[in-house]
SERO-4910 file (N, C-alpha, C, O; in steps of 0.05 Angstrom, whole numbers):
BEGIN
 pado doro    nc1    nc2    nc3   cac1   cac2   cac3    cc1    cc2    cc3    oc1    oc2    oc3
  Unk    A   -564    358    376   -568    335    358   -546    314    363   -523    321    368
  Unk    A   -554    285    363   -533    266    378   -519    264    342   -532    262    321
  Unk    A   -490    264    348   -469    253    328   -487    224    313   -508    220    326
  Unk    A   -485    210    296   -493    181    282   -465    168    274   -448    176    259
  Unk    A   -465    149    287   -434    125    280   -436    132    253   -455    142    240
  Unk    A   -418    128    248   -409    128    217   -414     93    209   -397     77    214
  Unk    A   -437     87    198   -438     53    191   -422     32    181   -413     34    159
  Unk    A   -416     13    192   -393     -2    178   -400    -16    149   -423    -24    143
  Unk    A   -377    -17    135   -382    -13    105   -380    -46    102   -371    -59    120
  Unk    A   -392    -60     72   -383    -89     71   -351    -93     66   -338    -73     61
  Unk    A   -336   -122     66   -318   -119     66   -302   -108     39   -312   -100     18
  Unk    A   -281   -110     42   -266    -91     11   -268   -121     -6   -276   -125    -29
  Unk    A   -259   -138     11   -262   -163     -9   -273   -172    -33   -266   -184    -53
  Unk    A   -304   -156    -15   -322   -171    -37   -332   -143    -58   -354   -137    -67
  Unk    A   -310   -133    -61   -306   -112    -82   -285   -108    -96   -284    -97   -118
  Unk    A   -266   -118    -83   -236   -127    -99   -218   -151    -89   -208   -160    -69
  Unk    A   -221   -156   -124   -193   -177   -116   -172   -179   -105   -166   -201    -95
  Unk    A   -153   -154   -103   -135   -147    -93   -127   -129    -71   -150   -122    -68
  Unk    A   -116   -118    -54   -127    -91    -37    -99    -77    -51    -80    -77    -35
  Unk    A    -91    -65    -80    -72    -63    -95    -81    -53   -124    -99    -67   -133
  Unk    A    -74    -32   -144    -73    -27   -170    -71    -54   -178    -49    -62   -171
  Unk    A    -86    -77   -193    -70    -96   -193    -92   -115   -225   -113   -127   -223
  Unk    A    -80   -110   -247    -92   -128   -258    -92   -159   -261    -74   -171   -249
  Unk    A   -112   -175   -279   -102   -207   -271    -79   -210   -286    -63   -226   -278
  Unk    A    -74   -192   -311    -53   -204   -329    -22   -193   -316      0   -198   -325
  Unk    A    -27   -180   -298      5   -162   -286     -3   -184   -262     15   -201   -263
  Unk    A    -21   -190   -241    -17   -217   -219    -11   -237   -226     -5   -256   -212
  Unk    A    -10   -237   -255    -10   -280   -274     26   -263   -270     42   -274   -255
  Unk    A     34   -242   -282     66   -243   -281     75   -248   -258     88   -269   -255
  Unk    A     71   -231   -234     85   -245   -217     79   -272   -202     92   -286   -187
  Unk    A     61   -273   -209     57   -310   -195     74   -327   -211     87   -346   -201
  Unk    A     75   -320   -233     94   -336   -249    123   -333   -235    134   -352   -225
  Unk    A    136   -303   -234    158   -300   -227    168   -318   -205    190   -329   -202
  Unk    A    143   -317   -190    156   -328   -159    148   -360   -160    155   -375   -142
  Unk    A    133   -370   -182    134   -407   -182    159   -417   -198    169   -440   -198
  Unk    A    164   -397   -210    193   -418   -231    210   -412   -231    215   -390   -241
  Unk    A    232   -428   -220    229   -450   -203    214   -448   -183    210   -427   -171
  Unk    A    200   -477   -176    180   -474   -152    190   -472   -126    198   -494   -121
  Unk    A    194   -458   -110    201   -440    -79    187   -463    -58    163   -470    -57
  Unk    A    211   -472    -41    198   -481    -24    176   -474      4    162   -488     18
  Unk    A    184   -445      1    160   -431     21    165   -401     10    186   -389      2
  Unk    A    143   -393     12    134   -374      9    124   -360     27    104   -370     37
  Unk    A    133   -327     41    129   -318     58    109   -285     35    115   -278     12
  Unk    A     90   -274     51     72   -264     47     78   -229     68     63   -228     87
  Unk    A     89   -215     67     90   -191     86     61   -169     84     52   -157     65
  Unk    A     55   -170    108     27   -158     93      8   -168     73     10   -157     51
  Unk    A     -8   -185     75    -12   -205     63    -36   -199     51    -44   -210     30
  Unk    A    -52   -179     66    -75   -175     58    -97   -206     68    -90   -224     83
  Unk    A   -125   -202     54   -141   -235     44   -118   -252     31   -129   -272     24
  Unk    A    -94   -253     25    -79   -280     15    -85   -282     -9    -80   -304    -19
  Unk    A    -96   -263    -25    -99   -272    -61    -75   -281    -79    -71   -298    -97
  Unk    A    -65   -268    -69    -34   -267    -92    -21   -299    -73    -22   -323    -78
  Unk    A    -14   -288    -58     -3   -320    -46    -17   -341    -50     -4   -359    -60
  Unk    A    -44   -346    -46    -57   -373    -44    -49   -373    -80    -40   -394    -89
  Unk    A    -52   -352    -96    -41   -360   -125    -17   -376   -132    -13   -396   -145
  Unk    A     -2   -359   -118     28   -381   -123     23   -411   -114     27   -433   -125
  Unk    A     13   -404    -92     11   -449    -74     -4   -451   -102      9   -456   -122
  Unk    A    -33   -445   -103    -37   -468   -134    -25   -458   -153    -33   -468   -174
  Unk    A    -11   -446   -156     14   -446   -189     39   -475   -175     48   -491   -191
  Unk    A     46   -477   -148     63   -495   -145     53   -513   -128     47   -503   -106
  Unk    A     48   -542   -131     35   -555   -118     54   -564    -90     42   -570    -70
  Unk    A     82   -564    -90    100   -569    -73    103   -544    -54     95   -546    -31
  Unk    A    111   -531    -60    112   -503    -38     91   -500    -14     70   -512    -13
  Unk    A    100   -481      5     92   -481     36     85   -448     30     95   -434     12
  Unk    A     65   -441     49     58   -411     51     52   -398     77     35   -408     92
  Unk    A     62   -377     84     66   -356    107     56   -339    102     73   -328     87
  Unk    A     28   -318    104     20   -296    111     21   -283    130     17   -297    149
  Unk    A     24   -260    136     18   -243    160     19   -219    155     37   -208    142
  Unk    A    -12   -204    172    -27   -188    175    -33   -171    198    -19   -183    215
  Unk    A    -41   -158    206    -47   -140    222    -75   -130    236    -82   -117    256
  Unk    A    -91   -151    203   -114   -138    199   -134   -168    213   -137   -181    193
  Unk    A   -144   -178    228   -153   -199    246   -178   -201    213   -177   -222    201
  Unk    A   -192   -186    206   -219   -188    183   -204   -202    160   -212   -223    151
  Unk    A   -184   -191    151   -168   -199    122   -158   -230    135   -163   -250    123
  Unk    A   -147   -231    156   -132   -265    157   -154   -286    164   -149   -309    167
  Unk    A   -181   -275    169   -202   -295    178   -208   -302    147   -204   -326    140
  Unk    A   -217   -282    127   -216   -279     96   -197   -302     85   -204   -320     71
  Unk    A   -173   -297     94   -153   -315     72   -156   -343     82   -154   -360     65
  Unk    A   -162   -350    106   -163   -377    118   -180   -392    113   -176   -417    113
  Unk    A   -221   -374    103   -230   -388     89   -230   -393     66   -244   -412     60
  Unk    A   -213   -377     42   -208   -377     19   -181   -401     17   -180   -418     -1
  Unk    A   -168   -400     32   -143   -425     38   -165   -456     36   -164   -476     20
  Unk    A   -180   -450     56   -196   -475     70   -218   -490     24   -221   -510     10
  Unk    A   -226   -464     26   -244   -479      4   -227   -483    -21   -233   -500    -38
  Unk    A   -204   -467    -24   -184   -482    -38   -166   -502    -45   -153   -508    -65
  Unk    A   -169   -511    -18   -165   -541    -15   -126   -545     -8   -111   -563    -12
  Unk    A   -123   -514      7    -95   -503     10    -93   -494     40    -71   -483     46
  Unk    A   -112   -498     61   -101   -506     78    -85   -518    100    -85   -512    124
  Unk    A    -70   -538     87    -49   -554     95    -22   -546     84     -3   -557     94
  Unk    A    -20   -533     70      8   -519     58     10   -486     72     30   -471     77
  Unk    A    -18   -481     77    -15   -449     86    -27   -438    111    -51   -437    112
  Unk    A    -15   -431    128    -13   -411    145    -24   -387    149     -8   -376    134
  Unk    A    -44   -363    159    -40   -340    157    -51   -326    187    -73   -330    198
  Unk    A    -28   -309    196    -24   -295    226    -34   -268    229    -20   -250    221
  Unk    A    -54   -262    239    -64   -242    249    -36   -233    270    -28   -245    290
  Unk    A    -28   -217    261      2   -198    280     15   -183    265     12   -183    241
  Unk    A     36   -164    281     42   -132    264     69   -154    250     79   -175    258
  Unk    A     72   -137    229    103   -152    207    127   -160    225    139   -180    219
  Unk    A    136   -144    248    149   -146    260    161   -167    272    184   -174    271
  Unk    A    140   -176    285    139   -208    292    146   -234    283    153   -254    297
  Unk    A    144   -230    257    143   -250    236    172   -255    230    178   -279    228
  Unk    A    191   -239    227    215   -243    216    228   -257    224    252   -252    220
  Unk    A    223   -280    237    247   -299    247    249   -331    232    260   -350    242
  Unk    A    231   -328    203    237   -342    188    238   -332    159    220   -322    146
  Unk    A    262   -336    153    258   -329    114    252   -337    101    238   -354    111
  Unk    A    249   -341     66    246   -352     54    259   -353     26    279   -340     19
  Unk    A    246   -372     10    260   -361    -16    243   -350    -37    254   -340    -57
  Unk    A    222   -349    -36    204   -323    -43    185   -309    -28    169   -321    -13
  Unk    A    185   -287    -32    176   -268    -13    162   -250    -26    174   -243    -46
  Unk    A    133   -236    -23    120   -216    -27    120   -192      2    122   -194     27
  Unk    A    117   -171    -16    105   -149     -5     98   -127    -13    111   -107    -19
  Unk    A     72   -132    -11     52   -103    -40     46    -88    -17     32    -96      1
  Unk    A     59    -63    -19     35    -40      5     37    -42     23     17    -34     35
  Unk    A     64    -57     46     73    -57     77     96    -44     85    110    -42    105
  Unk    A     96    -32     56    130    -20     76    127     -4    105    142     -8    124
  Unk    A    109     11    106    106     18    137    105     -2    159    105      6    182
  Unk    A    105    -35    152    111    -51    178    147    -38    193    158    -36    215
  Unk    A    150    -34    173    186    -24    179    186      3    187    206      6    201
  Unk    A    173     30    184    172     57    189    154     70    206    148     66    229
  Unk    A    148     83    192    142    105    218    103     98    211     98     98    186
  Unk    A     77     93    232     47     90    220     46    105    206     63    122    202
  Unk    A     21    102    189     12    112    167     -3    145    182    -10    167    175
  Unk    A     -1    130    206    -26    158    216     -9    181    223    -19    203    228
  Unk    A     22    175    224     38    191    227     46    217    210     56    238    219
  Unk    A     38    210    181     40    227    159     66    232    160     73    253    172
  Unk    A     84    217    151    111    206    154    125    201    122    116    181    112
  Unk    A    136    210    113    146    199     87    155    165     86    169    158    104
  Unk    A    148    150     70    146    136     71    174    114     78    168    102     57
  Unk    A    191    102     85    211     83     97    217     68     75    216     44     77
  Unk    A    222     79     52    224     47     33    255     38     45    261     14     43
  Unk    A    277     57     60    305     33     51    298     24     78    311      3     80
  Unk    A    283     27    101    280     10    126    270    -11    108    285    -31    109
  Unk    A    247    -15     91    231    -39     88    255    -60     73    257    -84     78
  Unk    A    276    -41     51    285    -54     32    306    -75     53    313    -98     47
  Unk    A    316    -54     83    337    -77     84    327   -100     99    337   -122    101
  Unk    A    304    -93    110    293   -125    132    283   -142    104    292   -165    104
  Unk    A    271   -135     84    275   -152     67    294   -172     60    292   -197     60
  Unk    A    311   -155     55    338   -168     45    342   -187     65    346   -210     57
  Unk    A    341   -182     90    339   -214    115    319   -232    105    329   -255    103
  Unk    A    299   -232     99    274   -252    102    282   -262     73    272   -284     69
  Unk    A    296   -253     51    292   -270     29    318   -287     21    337   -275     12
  Unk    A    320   -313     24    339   -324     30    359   -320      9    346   -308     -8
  Unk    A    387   -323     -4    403   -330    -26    392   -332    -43    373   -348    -42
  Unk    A    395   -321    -62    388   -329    -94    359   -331    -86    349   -343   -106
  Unk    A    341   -327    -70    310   -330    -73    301   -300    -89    318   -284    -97
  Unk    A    275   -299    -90    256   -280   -105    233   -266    -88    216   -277    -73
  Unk    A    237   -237    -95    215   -225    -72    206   -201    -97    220   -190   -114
  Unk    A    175   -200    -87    155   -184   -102    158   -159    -88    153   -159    -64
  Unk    A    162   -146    -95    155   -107    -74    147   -101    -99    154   -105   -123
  Unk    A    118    -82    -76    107    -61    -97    106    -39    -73    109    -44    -49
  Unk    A    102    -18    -81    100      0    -69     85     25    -84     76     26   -106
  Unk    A     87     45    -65     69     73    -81     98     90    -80    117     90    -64
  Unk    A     90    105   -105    110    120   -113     90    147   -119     65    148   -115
  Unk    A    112    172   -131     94    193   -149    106    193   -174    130    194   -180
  Unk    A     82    190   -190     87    173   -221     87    204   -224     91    205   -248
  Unk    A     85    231   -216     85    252   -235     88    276   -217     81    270   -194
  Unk    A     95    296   -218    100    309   -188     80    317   -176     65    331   -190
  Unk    A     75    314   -156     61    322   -130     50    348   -133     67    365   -137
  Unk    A     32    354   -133     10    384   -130    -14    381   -113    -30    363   -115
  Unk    A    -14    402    -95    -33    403    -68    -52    394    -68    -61    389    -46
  Unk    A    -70    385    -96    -91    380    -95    -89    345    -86   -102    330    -71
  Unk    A    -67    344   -103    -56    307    -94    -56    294    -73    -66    273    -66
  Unk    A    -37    315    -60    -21    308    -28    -37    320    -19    -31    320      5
  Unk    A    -65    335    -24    -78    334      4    -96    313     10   -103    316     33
  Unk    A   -107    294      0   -123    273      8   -102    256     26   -106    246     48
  Unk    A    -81    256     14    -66    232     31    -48    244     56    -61    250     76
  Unk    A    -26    248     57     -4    259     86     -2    288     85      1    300    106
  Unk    A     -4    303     60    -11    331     49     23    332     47     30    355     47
  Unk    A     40    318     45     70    326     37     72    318     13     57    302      2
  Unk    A     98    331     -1    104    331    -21    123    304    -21    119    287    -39
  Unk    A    142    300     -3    160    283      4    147    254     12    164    238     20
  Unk    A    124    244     12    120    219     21    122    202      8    123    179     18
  Unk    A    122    207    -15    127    175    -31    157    190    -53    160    214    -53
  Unk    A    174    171    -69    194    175    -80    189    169   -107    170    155   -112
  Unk    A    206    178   -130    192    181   -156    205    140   -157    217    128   -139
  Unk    A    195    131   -187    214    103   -197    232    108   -191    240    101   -168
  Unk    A    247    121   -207    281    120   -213    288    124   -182    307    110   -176
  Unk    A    278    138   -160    297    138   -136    291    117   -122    311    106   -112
  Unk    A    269    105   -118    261     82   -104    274     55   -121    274     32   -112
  Unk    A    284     60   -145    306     33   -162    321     39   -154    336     20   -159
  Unk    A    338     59   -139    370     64   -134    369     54   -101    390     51    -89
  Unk    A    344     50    -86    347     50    -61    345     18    -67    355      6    -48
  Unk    A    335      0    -87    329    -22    -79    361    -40    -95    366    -64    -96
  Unk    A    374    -21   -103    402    -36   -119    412    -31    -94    417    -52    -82
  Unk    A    417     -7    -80    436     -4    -54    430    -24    -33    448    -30    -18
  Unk    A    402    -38    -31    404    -47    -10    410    -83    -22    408   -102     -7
  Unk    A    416    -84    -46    437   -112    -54    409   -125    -71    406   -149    -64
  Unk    A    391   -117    -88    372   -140   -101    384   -132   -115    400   -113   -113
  Unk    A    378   -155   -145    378   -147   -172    351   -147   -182    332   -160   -173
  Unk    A    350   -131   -203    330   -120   -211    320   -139   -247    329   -135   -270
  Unk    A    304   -157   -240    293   -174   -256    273   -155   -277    277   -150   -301
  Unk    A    250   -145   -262    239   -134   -282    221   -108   -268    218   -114   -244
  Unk    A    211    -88   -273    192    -72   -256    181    -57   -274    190    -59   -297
  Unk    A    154    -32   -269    135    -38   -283    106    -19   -265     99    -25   -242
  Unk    A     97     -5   -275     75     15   -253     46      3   -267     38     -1   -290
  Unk    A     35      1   -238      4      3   -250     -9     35   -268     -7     60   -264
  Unk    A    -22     18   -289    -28     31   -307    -59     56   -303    -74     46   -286
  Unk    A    -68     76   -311    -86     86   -290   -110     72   -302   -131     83   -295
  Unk    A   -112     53   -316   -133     30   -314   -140      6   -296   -160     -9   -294
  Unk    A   -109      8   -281   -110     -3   -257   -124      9   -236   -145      2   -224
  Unk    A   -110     28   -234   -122     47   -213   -141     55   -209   -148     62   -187
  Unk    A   -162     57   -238   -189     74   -239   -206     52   -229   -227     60   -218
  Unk    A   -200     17   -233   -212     -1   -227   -202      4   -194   -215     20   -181
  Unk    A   -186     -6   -186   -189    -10   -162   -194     15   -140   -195     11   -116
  Unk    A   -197     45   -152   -220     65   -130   -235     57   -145   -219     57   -164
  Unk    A   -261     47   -157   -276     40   -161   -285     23   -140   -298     29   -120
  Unk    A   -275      0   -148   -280    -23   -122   -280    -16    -96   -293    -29    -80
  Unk    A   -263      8    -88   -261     21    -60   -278     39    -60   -284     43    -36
  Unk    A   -286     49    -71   -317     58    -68   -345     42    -60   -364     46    -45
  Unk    A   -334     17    -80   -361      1    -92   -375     -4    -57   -400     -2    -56
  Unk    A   -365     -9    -37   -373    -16    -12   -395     14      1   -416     14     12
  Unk    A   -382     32     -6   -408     52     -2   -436     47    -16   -457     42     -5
  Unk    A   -431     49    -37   -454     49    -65   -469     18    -45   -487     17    -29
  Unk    A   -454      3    -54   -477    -28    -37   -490    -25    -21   -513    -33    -22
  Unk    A   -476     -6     13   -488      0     32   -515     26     29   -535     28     43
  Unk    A   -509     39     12   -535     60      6   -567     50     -8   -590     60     -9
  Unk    A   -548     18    -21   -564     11    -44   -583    -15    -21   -602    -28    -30
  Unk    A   -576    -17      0   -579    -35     11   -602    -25     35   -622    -37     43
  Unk    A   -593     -2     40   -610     23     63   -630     45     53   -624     56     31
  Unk    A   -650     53     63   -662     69     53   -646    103     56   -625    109     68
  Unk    A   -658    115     45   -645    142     33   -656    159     55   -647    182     56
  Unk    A   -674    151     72   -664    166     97   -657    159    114   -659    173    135
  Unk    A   -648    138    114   -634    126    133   -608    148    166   -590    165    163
  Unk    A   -613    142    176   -606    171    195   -570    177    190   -557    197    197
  Unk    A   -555    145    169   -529    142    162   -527    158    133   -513    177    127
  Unk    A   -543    147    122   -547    158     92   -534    178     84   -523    176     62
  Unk    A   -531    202     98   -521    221     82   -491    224     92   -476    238     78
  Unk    A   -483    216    108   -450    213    108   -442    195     92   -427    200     74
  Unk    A   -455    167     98   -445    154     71   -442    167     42   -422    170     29
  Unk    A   -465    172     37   -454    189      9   -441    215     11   -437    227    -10
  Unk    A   -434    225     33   -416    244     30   -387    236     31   -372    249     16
  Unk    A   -379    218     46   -353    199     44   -343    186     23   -319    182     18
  Unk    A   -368    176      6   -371    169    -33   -350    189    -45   -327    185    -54
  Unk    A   -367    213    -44   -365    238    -55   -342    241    -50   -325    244    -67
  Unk    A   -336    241    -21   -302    247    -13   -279    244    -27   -261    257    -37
  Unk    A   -290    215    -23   -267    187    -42   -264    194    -68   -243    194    -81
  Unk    A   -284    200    -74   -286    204   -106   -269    235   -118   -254    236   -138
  Unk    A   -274    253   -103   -267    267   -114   -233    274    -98   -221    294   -105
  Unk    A   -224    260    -84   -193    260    -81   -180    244    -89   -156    244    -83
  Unk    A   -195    216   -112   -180    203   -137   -181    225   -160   -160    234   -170
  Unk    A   -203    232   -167   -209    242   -204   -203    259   -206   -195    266   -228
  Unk    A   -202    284   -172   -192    313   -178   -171    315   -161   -168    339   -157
  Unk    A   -154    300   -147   -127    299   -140   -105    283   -143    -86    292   -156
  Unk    A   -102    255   -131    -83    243   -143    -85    221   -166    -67    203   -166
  Unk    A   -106    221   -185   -110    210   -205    -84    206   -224    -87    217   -245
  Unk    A    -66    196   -220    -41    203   -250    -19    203   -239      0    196   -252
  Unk    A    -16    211   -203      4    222   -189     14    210   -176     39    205   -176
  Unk    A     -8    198   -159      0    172   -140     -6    144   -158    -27    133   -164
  Unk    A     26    135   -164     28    106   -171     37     85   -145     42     90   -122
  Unk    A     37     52   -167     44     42   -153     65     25   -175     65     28   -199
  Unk    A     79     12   -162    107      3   -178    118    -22   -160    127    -27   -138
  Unk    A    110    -37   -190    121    -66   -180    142    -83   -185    139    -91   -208
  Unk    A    173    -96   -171    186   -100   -179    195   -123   -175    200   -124   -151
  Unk    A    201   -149   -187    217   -168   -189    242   -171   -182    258   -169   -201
  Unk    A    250   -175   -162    281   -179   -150    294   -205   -145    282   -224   -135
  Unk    A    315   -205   -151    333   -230   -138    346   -225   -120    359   -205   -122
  Unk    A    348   -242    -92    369   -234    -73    399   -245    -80    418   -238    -65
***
């Protein structure tokens, strides 16, 4: 029997706003954080489609914007969402690894969900690098500027059922309280921080699902893909609700350099 490609799914885009735990009333906070005072450029690490950034340019009509990505689909995304926003001329966004990018700073800076530009791949099953990310940070965000980190943490301890969907270690992500002692050591101050709530979370695996469900709903049911797709559903689903549902957070923090 010949193997069947596994079908390509629609984009995450057009299932979430964010690629992030991320509600609008916790994105209206930090967009706020990082327009007032309004920042003359804004640098984007991992940028994803550019939601949160293209937010700040229209929260500040003066400010400049820098994304960069990795992902060539997500920066084609943000460029037409830049373009019909009428924020193409203030913004930028680079298909290339984080690495690259660092040879300009700023005075506000995001980064939701890249700390591995700084550590070891994801495919590595690697505990995760937060003080590598925290100190190249600390370069890119200029004096007295403002930088967004979020990251994944374990909001509750780790049990096999958790850590096995993801690196299967116990050690890959760090609780709050240790990941706040790594981000005082590496010289921020700590404005305000704050975990997605699991109403965050239950929305956005939802939406990370939602791209299967469309593709099934879209194909007939015997389709020769059909039943991996919904077995991959199934997958997803049941290593949020019956493993790291509660465990694996994410935690967002407001810093001054």
């Amino acid at each position: 029997m010949t193997d069947i490609a596994f079908p390509e799914m629609p984009p995450l885009y057009e299932s979430l706003t964010w690629l992030t735990p991320l509600s609008e009333e916790r994105a209206a906070n930090l967009v706020a954080f990082l327009s007032e005072p309004a920042p003359a450029e804004v640098l984007d690490m991992g940028c994803g489609w550019g939601e949160l950034l293209l937010r700040v340019l229209t929260s500040t009509p003066t400010a400049r914007g820098r994304g960069v990505d990795r992902a060539s689909t997500f920066i084609d995304r943000a460029r037409q969402q830049a373009l019909s926003r009428g924020l193409s001329d203030r913004v930028t966004f680079e298909a290339m690894p984080g690495l690259e990018a660092e040879d300009r700073p700023a005075d506000a800076v995001i980064c939701i969900g890249a700390s591995q530009i700084w550590g070891p791949p994801v495919e590595a099953a690697q505990p995760l690098d937060y003080a590598a990310a925290l100190r190249a940070l600390r370069t890119l965000v200029l004096p007295g500027g403002r930088l967004v980190y979020g990251e994944a943490i374990w909001s509750a301890p780790p049990h096999p059922a958790a850590t096995a969907p993801l690196s299967g270690r116990d050690d890959e992500f760090l609780t709050k309280d240790a990941l706040l002692a790594q981000i005082r050591a590496a010289g921020f101050d700590v404005v305000d921080d704050a975990q997605a709530s699991i109403q965050e979370w239950d929305a956005f695996e939802a939406g990370y699902r939602d791209g299967y469900t469309r593709w099934l709903e879209a194909h007939d049911a015997d389709h020769p893909a059909a039943e991996q797709v919904r077995r991959q559903y199934e997958e997803q689903r049941a290593a949020y609700e019956d493993g790291y549902r509660g465990v694996l957070g994410m935690a967002y923090f407001c810093l001054r350099g």
